[in-house]
Short mmCIF file of the C-alpha atoms (twelve columns), coordinates in Angstrom:
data_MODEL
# 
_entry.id   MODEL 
# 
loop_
_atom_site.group_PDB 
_atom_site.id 
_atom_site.type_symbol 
_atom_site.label_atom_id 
_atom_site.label_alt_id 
_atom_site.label_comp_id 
_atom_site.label_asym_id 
_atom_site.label_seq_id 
_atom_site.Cartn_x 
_atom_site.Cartn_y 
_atom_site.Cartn_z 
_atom_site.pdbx_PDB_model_num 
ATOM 1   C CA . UNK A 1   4.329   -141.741 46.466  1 
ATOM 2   C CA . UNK A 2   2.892   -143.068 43.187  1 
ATOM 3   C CA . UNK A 3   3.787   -141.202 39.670  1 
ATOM 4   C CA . UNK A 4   0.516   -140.774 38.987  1 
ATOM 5   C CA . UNK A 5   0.632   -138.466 42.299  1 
ATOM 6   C CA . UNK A 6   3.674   -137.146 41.206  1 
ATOM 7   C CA . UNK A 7   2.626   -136.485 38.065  1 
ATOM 8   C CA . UNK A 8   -0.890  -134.709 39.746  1 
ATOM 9   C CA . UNK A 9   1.232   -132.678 41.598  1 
ATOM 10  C CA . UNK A 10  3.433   -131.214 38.959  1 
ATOM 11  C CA . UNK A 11  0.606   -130.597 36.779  1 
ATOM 12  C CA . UNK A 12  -0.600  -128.705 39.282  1 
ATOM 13  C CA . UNK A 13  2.695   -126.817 39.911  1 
ATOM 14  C CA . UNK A 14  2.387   -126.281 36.077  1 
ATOM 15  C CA . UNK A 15  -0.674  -125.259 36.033  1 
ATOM 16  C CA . UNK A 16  -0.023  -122.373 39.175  1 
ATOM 17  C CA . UNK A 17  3.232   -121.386 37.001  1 
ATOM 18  C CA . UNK A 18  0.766   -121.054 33.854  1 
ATOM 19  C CA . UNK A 19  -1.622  -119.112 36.209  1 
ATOM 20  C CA . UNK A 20  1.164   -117.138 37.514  1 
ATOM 21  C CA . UNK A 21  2.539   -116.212 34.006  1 
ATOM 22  C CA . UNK A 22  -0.781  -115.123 32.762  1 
ATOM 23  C CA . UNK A 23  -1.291  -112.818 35.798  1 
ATOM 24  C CA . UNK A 24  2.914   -111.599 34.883  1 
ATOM 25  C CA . UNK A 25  1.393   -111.140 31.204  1 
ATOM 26  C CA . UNK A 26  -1.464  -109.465 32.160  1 
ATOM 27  C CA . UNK A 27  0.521   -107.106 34.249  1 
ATOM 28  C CA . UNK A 28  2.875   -106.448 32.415  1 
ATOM 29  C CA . UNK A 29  -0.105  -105.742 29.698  1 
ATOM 30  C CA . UNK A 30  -1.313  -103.378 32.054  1 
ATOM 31  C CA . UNK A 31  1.932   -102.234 32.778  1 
ATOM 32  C CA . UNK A 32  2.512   -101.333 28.669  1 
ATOM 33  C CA . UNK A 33  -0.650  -99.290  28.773  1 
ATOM 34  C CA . UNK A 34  0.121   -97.627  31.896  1 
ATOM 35  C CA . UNK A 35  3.656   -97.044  30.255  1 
ATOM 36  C CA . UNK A 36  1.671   -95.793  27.434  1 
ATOM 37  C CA . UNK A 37  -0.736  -93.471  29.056  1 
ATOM 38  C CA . UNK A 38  2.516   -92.255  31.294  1 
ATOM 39  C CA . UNK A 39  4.443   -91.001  27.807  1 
ATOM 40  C CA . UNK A 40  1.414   -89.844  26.179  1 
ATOM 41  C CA . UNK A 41  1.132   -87.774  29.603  1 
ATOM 42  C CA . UNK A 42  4.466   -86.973  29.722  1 
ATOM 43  C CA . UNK A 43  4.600   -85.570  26.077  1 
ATOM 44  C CA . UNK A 44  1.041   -83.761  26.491  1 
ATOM 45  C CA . UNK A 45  3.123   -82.226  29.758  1 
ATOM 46  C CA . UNK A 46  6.261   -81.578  27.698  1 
ATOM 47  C CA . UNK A 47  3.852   -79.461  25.301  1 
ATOM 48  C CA . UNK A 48  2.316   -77.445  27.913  1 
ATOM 49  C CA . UNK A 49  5.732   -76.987  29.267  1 
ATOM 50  C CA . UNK A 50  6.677   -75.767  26.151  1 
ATOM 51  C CA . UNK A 51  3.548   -73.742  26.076  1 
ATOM 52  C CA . UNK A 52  4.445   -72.643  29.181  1 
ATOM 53  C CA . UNK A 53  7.432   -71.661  28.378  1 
ATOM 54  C CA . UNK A 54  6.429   -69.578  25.063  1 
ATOM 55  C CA . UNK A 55  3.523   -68.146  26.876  1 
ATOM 56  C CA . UNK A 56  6.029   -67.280  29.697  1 
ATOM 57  C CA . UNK A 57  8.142   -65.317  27.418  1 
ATOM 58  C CA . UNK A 58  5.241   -63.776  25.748  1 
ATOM 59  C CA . UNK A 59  4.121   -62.901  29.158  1 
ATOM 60  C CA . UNK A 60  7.975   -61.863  30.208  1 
ATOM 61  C CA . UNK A 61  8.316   -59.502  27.371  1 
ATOM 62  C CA . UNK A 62  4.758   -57.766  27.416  1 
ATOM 63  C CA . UNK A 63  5.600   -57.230  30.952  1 
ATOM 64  C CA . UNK A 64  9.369   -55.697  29.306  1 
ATOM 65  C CA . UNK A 65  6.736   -53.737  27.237  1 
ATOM 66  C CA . UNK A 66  4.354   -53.073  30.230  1 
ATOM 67  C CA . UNK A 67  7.165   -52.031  32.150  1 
ATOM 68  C CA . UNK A 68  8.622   -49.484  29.576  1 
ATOM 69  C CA . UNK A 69  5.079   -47.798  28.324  1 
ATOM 70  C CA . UNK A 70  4.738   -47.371  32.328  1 
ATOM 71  C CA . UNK A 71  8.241   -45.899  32.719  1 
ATOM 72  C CA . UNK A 72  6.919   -43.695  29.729  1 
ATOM 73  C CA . UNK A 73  3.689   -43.105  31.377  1 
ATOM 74  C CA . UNK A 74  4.965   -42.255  34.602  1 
ATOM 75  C CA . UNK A 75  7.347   -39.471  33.200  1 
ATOM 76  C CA . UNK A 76  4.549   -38.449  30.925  1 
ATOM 77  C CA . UNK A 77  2.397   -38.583  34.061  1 
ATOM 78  C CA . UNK A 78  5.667   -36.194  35.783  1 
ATOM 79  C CA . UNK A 79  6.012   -34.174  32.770  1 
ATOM 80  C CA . UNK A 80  1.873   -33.405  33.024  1 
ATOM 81  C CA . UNK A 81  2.112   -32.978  36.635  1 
ATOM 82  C CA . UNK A 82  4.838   -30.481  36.109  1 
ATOM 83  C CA . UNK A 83  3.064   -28.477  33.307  1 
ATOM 84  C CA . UNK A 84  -0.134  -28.734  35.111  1 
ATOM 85  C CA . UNK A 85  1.659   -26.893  38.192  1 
ATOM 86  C CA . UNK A 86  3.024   -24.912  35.182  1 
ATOM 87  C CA . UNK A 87  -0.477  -24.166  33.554  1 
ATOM 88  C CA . UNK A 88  -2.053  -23.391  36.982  1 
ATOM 89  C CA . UNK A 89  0.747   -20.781  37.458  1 
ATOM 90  C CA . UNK A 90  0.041   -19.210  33.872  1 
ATOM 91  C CA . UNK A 91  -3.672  -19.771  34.530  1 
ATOM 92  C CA . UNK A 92  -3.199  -17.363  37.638  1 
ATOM 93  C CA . UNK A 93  -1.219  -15.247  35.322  1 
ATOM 94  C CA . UNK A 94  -3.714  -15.544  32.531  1 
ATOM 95  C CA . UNK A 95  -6.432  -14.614  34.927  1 
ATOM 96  C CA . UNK A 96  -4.481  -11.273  36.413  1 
ATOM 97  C CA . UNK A 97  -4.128  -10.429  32.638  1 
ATOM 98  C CA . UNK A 98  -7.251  -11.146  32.078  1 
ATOM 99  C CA . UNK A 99  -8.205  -8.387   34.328  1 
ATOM 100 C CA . UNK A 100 -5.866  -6.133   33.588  1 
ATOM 101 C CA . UNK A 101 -7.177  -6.966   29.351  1 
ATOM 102 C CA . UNK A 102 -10.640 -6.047   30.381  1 
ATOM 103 C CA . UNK A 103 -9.820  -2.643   31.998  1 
ATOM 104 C CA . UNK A 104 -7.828  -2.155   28.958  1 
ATOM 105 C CA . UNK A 105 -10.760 -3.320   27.038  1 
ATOM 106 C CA . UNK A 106 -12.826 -0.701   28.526  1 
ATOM 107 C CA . UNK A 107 -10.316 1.624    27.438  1 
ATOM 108 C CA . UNK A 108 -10.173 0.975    24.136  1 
ATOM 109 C CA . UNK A 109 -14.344 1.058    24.296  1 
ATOM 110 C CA . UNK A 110 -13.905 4.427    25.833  1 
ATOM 111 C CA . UNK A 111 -10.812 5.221    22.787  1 
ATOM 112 C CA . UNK A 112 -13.308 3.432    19.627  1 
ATOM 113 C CA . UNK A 113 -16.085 5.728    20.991  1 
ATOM 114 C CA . UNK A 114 -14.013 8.779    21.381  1 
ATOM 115 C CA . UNK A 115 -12.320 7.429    18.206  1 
ATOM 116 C CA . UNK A 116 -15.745 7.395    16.452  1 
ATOM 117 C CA . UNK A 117 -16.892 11.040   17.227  1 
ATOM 118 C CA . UNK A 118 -13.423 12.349   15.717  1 
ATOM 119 C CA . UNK A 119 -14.121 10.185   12.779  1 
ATOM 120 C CA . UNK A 120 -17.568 11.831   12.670  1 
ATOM 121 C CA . UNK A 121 -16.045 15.134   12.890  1 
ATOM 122 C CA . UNK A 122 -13.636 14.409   10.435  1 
ATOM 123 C CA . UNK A 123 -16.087 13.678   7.756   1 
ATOM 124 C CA . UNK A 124 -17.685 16.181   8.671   1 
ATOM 125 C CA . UNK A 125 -14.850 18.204   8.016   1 
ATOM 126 C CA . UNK A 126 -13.958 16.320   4.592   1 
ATOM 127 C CA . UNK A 127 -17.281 17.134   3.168   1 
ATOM 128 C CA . UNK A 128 -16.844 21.026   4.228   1 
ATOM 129 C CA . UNK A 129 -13.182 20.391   2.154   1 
ATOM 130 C CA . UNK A 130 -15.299 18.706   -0.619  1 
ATOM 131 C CA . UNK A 131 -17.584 21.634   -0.837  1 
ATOM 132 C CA . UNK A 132 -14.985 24.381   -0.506  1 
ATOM 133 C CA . UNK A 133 -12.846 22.417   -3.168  1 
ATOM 134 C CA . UNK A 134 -15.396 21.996   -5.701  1 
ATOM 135 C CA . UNK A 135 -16.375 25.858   -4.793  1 
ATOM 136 C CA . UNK A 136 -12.623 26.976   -5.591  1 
ATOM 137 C CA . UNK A 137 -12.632 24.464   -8.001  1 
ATOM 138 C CA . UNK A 138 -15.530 26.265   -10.414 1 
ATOM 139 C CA . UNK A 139 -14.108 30.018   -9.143  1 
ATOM 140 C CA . UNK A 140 -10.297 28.437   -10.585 1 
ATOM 141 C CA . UNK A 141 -12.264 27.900   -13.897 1 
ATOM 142 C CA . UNK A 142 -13.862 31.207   -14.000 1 
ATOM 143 C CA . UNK A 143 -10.199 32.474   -13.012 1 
ATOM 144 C CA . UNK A 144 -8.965  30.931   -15.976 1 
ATOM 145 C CA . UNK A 145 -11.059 32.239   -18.398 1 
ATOM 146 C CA . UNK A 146 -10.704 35.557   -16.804 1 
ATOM 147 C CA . UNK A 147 -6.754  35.021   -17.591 1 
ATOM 148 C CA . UNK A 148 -7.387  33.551   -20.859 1 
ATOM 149 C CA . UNK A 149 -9.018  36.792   -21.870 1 
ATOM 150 C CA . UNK A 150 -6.646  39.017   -19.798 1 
ATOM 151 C CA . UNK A 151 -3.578  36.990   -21.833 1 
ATOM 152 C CA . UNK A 152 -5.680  37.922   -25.120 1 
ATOM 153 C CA . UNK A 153 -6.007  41.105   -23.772 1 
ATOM 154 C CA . UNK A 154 -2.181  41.389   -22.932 1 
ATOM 155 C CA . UNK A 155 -1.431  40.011   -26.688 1 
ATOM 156 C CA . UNK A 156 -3.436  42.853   -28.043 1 
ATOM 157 C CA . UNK A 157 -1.860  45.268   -26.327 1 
ATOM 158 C CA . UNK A 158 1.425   43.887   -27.392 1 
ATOM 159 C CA . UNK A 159 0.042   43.899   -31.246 1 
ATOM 160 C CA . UNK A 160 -0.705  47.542   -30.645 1 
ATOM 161 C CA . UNK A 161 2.440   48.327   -28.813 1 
ATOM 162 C CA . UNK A 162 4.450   46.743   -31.692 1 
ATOM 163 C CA . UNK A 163 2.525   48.931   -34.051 1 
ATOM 164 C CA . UNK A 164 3.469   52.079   -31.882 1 
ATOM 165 C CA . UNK A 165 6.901   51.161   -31.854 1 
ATOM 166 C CA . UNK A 166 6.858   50.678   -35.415 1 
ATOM 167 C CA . UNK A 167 5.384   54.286   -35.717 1 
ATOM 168 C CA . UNK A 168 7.620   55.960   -33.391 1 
ATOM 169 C CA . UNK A 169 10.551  53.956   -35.376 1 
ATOM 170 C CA . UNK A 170 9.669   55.768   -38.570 1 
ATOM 171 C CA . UNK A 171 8.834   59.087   -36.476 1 
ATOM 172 C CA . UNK A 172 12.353  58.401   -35.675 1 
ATOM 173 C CA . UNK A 173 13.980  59.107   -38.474 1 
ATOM 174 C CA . UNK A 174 11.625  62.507   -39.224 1 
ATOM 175 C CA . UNK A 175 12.372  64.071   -36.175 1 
ATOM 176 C CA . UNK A 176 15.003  64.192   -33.168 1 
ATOM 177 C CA . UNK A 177 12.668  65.688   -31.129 1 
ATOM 178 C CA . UNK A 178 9.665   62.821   -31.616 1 
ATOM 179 C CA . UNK A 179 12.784  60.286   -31.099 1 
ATOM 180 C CA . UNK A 180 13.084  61.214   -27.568 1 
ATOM 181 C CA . UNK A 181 9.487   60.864   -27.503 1 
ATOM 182 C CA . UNK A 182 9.695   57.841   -28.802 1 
ATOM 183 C CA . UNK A 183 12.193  56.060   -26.293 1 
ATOM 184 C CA . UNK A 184 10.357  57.072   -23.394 1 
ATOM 185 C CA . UNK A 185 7.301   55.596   -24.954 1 
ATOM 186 C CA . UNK A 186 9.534   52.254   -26.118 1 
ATOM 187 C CA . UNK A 187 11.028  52.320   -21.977 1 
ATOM 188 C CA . UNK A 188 7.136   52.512   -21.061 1 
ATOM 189 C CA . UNK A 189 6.357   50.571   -23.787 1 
ATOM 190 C CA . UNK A 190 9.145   47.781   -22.027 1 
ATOM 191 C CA . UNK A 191 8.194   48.561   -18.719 1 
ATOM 192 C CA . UNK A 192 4.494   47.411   -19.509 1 
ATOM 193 C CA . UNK A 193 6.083   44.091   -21.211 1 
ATOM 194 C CA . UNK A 194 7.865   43.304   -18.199 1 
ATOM 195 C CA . UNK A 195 5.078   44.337   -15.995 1 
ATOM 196 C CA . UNK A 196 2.877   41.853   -18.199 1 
ATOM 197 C CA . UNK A 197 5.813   38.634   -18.164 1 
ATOM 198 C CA . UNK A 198 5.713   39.769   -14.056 1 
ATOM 199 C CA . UNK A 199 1.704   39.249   -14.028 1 
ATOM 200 C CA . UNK A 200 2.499   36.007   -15.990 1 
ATOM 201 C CA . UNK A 201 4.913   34.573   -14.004 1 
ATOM 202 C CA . UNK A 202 2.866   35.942   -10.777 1 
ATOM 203 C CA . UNK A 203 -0.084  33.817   -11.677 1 
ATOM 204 C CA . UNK A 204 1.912   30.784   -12.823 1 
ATOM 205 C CA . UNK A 205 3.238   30.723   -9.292  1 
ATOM 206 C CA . UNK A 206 0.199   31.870   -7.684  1 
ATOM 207 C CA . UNK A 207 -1.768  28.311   -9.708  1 
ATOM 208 C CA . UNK A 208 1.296   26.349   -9.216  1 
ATOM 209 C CA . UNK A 209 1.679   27.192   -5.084  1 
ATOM 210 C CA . UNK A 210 -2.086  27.160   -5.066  1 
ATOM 211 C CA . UNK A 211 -2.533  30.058   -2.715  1 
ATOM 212 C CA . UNK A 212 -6.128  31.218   -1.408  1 
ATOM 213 C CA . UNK A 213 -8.120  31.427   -4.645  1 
ATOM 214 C CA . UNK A 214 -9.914  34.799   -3.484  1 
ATOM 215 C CA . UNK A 215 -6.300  36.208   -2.823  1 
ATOM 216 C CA . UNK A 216 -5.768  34.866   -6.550  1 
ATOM 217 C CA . UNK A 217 -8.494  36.943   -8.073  1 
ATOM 218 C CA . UNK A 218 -8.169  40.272   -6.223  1 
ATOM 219 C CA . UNK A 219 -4.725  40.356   -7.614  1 
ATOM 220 C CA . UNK A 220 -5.309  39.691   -10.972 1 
ATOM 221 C CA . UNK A 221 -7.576  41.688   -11.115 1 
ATOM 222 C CA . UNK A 222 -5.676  44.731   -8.757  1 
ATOM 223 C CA . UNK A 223 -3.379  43.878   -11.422 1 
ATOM 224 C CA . UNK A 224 -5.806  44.447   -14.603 1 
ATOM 225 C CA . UNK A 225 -6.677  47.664   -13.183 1 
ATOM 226 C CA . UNK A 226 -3.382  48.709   -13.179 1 
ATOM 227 C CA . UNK A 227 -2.653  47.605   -16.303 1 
ATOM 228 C CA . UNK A 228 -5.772  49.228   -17.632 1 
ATOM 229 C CA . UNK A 229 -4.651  52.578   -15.709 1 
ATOM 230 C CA . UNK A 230 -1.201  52.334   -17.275 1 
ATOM 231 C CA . UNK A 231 -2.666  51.506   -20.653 1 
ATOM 232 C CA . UNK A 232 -4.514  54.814   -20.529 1 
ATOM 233 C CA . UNK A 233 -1.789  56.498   -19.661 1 
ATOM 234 C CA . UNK A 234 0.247   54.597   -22.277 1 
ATOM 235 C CA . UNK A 235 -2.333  55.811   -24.751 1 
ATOM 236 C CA . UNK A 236 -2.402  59.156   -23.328 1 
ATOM 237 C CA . UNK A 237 1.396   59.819   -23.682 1 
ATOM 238 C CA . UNK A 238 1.105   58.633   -27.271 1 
ATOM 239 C CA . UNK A 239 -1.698  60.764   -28.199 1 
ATOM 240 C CA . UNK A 240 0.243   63.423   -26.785 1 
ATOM 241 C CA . UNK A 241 3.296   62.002   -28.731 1 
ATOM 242 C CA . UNK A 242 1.452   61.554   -32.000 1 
ATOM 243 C CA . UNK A 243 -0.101  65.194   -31.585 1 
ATOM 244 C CA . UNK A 244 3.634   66.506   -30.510 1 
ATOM 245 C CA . UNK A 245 5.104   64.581   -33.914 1 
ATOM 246 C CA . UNK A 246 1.723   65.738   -36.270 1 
ATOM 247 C CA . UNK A 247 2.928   69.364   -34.837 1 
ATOM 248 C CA . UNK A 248 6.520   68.884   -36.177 1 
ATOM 249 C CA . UNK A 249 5.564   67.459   -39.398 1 
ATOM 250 C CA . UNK A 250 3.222   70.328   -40.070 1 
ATOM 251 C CA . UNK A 251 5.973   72.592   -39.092 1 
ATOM 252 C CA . UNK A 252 8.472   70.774   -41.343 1 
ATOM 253 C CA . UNK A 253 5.882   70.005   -44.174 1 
ATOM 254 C CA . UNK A 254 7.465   72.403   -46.017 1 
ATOM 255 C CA . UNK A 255 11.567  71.576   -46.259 1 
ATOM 256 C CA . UNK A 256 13.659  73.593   -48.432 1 
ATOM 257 C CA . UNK A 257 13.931  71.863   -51.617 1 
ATOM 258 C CA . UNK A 258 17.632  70.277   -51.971 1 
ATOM 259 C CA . UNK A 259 19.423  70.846   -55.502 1 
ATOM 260 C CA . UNK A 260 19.642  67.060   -55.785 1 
ATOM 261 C CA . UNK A 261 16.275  66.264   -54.507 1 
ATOM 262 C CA . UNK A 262 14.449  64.794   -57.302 1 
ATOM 263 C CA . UNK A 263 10.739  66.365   -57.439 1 
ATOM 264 C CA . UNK A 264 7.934   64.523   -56.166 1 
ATOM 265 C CA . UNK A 265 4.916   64.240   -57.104 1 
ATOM 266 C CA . UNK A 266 1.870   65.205   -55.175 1 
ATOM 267 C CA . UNK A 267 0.341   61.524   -55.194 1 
ATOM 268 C CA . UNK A 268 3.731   60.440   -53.637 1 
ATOM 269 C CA . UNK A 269 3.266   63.314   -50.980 1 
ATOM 270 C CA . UNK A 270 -0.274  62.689   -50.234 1 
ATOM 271 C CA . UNK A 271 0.790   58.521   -49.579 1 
ATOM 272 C CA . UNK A 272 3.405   60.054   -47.471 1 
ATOM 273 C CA . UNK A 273 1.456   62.296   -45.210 1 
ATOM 274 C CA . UNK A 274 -1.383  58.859   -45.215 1 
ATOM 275 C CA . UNK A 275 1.655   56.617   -43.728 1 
ATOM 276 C CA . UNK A 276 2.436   59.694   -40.915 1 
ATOM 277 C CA . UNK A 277 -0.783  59.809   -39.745 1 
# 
């Protein structure tokens, strides 16, 4: 073999090992950009796995949360069956008392209506009172004055009594005889004050008990009749008194002049004989 062969034929060998490290570079080029592709791929999986993995534990601990708000709704769910078994118990109950409220119901109908005729009646009633009030009312007044002028009355009789017992004091001293006239007429003349303070105190009691009004008035004026009966007798006994002591003092108009009696005057008899009468 010739060098030039030789020479051919390792250029050739050359050129396959060229070939043959192009190819190797190429693949291996391709092998880079596979490597490439296979991290980016690999990290893009590593995210979703991570992804994953959050969205797992999200999904992990709204099932925790699921879970629990289930637990809660099935013993709220318990709890409702249990007052619902409750509430259809009480409904049963409510309805048997709901019965037994409307035949009460109609009771108290049957009690507001009965309820209403007594009120009726009452003020019915309370008007009669009003009427029969303001009636005694206006007879009270006219008792009143009736009593005002019976007390004005009264007082004049005790003026005049006072005057009498002023007269039968100085008859008194005239006569013995007029003074026992004259304490009968003063115990008369007492007896009519207490009768009068027992009238007083009678009709006090009688306004401040507040008895039957027409009870009231027929006493008061029983009473005034009295007292007018016993006045004229009063003023009959001391007519009959002053008559008895005018008869003693004409009989002892004439006394038997003392020694030491100073004279009097007839002027001084005639005021004298004035003041008896």
């Amino acid at each position: 073999m010739t060098s030039a062969e030789h020479l051919a034929k390792v250029k050739a060998k050359l050129n396959a090992i060229k070939e043959k490290i192009d190819q190797t570079e190429d693949r291996e080029l391709e092998a880079k950009e596979k490597l490439r592709e296979a991290e980016e791929r690999l990290e893009k999986a590593l995210g979703e796995v991570d992804s994953f993995k959050r969205r797992i534990q999200l999904v992990q601990i709204e099932d925790k949360k699921v879970r629990a708000a289930l637990e809660v709704k099935v013993q709220e769910l318990d709890g409702m069956e249990r007052r619902s078994k409750s509430e259809e118990e009480q409904c049963k109950s409510l309805e048997i008392t709901d019965r037994e409220s409307d035949e009460k119901m109609h009771e108290m109908e049957d009690l507001v209506e009965e309820t209403d005729i007594r009120d009726k009646d009452v003020q019915t009633k309370v008007a009669e009172v009003e009427l029969k009030f303001k009636v005694t009312q206006n007879e009270l007044e006219k008792a009143l004055q009736r009593a005002e002028k019976f007390e004005n009355i009264s007082s004049m009789m005790e003026d005049q009594l006072t005057g009498n017992v002023e007269t039968m004091a100085s008859l008194e001293e005239k006569d013995a005889e007029a003074c026992e006239r004259e304490i009968e007429g003063e115990e008369k003349v007492a007896f009519m004050q207490d009768e009068l303070k027992a009238m007083v105190y009678r009709y006090e009691e009688a306004e401040r008990k507040a008895p039957p009004l027409e009870n009231l008035i027929f006493a008061m004026m029983e009473d005034m009749d009295n007292l007018k009966i016993k006045r004229k007798e009063v003023e009959d006994e001391m007519k009959a008194m002053g008559d008895l002591v005018e008869e003693v003092t004409v009989e002892k108009s004439a006394p038997k002049p003392s020694p030491f009696a100073e004279p009097k005057d007839e002027a001084a008899e005639e005021e004298e004989e004035e003041e008896e009468e």
